[in-house]
C-alpha positions in Angstrom: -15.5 -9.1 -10.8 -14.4 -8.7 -7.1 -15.9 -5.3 -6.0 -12.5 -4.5 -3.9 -10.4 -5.6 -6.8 -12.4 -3.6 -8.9 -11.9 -0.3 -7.0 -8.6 0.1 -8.5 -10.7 0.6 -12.0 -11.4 4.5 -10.5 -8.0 5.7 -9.1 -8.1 3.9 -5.5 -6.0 1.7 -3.7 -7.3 -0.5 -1.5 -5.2 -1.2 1.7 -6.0 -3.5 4.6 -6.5 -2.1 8.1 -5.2 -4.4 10.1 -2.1 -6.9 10.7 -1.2 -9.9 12.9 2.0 -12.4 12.5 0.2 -15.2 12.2 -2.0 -13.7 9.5 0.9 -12.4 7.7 3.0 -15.6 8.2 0.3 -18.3 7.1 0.0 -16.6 3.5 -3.2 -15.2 4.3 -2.5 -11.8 3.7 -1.0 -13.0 0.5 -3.8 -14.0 -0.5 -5.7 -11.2 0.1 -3.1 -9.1 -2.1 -3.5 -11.6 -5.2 -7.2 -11.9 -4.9 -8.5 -8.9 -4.0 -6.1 -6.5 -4.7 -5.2 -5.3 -1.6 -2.4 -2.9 -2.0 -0.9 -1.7 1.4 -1.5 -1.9 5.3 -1.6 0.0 8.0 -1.4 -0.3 11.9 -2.1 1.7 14.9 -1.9 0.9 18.8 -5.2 -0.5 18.8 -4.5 -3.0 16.5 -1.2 -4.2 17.6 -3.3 -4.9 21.5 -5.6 -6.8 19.6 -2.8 -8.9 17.7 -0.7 -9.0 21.1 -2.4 -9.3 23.7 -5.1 -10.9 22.7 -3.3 -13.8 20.3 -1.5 -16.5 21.3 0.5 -15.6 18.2 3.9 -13.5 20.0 4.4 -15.8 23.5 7.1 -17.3 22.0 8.7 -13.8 20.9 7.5 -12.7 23.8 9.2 -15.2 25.9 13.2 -15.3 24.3 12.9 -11.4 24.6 12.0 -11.5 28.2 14.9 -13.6 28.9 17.1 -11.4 27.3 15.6 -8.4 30.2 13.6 -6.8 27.3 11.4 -4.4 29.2 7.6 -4.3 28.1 8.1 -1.2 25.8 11.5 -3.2 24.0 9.2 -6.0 22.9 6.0 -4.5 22.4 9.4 -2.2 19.9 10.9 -5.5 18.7 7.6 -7.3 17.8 5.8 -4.3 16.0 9.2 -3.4 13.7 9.2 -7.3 12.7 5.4 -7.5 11.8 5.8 -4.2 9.3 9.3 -5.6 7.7 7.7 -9.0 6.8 4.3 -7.8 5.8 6.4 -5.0 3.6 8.0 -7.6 2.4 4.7 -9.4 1.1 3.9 -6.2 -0.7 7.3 -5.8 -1.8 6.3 -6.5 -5.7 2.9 -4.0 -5.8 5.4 -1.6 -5.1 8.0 -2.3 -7.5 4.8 -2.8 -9.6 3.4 0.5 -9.1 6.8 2.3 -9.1 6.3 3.5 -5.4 2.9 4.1 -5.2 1.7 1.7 -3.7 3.0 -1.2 -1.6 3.1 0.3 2.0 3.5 -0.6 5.3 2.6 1.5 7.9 3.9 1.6 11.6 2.6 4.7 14.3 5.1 6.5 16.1 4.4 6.5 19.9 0.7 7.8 20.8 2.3 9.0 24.1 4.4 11.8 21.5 0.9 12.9 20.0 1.8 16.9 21.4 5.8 16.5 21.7 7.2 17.7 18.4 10.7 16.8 18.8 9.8 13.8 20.2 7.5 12.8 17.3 10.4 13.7 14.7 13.1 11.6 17.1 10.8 8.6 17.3 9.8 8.7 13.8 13.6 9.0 12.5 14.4 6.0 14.9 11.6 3.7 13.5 12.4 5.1 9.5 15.9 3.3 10.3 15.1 0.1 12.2 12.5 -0.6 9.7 15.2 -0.3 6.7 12.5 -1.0 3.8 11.5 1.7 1.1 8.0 0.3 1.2 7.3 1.7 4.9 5.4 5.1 6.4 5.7 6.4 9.5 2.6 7.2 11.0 2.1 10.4 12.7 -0.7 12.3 14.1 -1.9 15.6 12.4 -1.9 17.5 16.3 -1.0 20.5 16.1 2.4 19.2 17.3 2.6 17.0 14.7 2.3 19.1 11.8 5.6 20.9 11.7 7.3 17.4 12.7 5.3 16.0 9.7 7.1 18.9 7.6 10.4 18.1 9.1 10.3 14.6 8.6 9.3 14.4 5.0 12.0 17.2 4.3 14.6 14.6 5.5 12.9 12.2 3.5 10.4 10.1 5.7 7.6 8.4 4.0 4.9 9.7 6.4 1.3 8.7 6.7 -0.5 11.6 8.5 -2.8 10.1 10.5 -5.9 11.5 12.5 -7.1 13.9 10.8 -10.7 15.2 11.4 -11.0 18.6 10.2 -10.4 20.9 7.3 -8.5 23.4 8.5 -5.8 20.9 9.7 -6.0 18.8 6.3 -5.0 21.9 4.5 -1.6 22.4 7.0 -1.1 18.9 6.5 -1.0 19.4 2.6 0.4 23.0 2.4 3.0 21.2 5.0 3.9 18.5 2.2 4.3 21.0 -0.5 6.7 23.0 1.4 9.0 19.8 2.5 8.9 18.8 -0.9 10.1 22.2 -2.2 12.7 21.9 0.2 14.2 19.2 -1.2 13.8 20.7 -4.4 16.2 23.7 -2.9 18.3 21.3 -1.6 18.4 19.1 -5.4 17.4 16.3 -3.4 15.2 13.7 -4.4 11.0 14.5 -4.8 10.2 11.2 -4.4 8.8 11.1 -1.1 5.5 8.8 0.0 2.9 10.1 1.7 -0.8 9.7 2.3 -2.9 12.3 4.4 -5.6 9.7 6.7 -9.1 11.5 6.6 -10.8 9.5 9.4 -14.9 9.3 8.1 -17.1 7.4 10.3 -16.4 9.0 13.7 -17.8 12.1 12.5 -21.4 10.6 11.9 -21.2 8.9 15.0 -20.2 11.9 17.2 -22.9 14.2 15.2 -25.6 11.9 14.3 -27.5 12.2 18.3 -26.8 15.6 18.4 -29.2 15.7 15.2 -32.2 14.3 16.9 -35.0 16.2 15.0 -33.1 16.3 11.3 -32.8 13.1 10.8 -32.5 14.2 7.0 -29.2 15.3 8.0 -27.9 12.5 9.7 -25.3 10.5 8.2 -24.8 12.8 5.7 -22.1 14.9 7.9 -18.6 12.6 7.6 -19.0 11.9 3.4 -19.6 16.2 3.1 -16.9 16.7 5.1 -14.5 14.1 3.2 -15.5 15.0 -0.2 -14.9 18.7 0.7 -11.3 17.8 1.4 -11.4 15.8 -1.6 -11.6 19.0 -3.2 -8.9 21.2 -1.2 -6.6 18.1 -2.5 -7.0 19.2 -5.7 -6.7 23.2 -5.2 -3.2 22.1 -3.6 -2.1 20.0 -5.7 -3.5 21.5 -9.0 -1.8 23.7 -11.6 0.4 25.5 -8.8 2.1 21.9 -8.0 2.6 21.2 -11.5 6.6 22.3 -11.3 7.1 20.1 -8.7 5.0 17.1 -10.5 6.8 17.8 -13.4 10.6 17.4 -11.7 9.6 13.6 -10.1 7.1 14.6 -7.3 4.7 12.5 -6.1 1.1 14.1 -4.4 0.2 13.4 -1.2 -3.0 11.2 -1.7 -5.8 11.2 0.4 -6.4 8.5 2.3 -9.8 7.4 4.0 -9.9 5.9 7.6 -12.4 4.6 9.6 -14.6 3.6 6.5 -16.2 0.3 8.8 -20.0 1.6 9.8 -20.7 1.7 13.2 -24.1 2.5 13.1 -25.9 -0.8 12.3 -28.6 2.1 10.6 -26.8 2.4 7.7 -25.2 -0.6 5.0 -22.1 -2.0 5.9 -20.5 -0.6 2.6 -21.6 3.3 2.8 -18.4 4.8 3.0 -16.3 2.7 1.0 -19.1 3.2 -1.4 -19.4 6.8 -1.2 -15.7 7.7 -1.5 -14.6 6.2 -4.2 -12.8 8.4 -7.0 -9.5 9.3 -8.4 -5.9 9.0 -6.8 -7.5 8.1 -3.2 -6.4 5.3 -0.9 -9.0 3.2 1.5 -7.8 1.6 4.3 -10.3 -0.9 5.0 -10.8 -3.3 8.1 -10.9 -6.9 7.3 -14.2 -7.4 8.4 -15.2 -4.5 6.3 -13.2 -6.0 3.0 -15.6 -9.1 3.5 -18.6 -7.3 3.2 -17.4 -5.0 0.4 -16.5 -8.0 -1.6 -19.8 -9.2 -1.0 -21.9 -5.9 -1.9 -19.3 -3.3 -2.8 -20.3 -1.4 -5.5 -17.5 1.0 -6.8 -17.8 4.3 -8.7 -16.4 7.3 -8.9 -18.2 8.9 -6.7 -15.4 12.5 -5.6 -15.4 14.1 -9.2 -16.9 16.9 -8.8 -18.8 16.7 -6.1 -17.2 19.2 -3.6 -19.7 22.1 -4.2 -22.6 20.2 -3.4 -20.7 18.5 0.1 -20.1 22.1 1.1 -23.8 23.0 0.8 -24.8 20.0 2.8 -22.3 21.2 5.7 -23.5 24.5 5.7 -27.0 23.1 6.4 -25.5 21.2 9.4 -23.3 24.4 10.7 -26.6 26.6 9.7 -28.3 23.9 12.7 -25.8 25.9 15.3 -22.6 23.0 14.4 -18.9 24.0 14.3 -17.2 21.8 12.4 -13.5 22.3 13.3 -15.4 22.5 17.2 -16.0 18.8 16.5 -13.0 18.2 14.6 -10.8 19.0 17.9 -13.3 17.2 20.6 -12.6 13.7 17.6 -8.6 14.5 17.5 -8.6 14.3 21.5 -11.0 11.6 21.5 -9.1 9.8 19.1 -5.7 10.1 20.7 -6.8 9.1 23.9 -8.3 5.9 22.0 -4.2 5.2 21.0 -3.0 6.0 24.1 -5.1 3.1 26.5 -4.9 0.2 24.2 -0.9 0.6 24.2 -1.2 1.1 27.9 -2.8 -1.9 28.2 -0.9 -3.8 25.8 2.5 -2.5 27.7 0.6 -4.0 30.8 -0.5 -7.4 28.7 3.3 -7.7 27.7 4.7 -6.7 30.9 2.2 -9.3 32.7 3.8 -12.2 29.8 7.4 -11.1 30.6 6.9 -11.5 34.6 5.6 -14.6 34.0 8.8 -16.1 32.2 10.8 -14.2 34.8 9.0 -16.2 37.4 9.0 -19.5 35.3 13.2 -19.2 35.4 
């Protein structure tokens, strides 16, 4: 059986990392929902330069909103909103299927609001209503700015995927953060029954770390699974016994989910971190490239339960080697924001540089 289908078998939920209109339009990401069992998407800056500005995919779009004086930000707006509606509405049925678990689409607030809190909770409102879908997330980065926005926003009742998070200090204010908005609305006898996932991001950890090991190479790429299945674990202090009430009046948890599970270092199998993070109420989001190769030579497990204790041990070796991870976790969070912020610079510029050329053309 299909190795990425077959991750469902242990608790996760495979969704794609990575959307383009063409891909969505053609049936092709379809496809990929009734054949491998892909179960959500998610986008972020990055990907949306890549789809835009590198596709011949939105001239047209591109084109009738320039001659209505769109500016560069309005489209890049108009065409990001209208690629999240119609692939939500492809995985419209897995979550009517899944009664709300799964079935997501997710869109990123602006990376330029990564350390405006007010900001981040205006854009994030804004986007919750122009997308007008129950099967949508707001991204937003886990900054320090962005946790009590994150609070805010799921109080009011905005599925929110956290996103960026690199450290476990900040995963746990990101939880704690969800159980407190979700108590709020249990003050306020609202509904519980707000979505949200808490993005781990794996990979860049190893790469970061893994030069800076030169001399234990027993240790490297060891780092970014430790640190993931160790937050594995503070997911289910949180939301054990002590969430149970809130479970128990509609709740949903705030899953983990993994990012950046694609290996970078050519070192190491293509699969590893898919692999090595499979378990229990978990969602992978997976690059396309990286869905290939799993379906090719995934090989699923449960491979979380119960391994915390052991993943702390191995990260006490590393921090024993003179390592601080929540040192590292800040110098990935600014790298990582910074890596949002120039590809939508540059695709503002790409769209901008489209627009002047219809101007010119009429």
């Amino acid at each position: 059986m299909n190795p990425v289908r077959r991750l469902s078998d242990f608790g996760q939920s495979p969704w794609l990392d990575f959307i383009r209109r063409g891909y969505v339009r053609d049936g092709s990401l379809a496809r990929l929902v009734a054949e491998d069992g892909v179960k959500g998407v998610t986008s972020n800056p990055a990907i949306f330069e890549q789809a835009i500005a590198h596709s011949d995919d939105y001239d047209g779009a591109v084109a009738e909103l320039a001659a209505q004086g769109r500016t560069a930000e309005e489209i890049y707006d108009v065409l990001s909103i209208v690629d999240v509606q119609e692939a939500a509405d492809v995985f419209r049925g897995v979550y009517e299927e899944t009664n709300g678990l799964d079935g997501y689409v997710s869109l990123e607030v602006s990376p330029l609001l990564a350390h405006d809190t007010q900001g981040t909770i205006a854009d994030a409102h804004r986007l919750w209503a122009a997308l007008d879908r129950p099967n949508v997330m707001v991204k937003v980065p886990a900054t320090r700015a962005g946790v009590p926005a994150i609070e805010r926003l799921l109080a009011d009742g905005v599925n929110i995927n956290v996103t960026l998070l690199f450290g476990l200090e900040r995963y746990r204010a990101v939880a704690d953060a969800y159980v407190r908005a979700i108590r709020t609305r249990a003050e306020r006898g609202q509904d519980l029954r707000v979505a949200s996932v808490a993005s781990f991001f794996v990979s860049r950890l190893d790469t970061l770390l893994d030069p800076q090991l030169a001399g234990h190479e027993a240790m490297q790429g060891q780092a970014a699974v430790a640190l993931s299945r160790v937050a594995y674990g503070i997911y289910g202090e949180v939301f054990g016994p002590d969430f149970d009430d809130m479970r128990s009046q509609g709740a949903w948890t705030q899953r983990l989910l993994w990012a950046s599970t694609s290996t970078k270092n050519p070192a190491y199998p293509k699969t590893m971190y898919v692999d090595a993070l499979v378990g229990p109420d978990t969602v992978d989001t997976i690059p396309l490239a990286t869905v290939e190769d799993y379906r090719a030579a995934g090989d699923p497990a449960d491979r979380l339960t119960g391994t915390a204790e052991a993943a702390a041990k191995t990260l006490h070796q590393i921090e024993a080697l003179g390592f601080s991870f929540e040192k590292l976790a800040d110098e990935l969070e600014e790298q990582a924001v910074q890596k949002f912020v120039d590809p939508f610079k540059s695709l503002l510029a790409a769209i901008e540089a489209k627009r002047s050329k219809v101007s010119v053309g009429s």
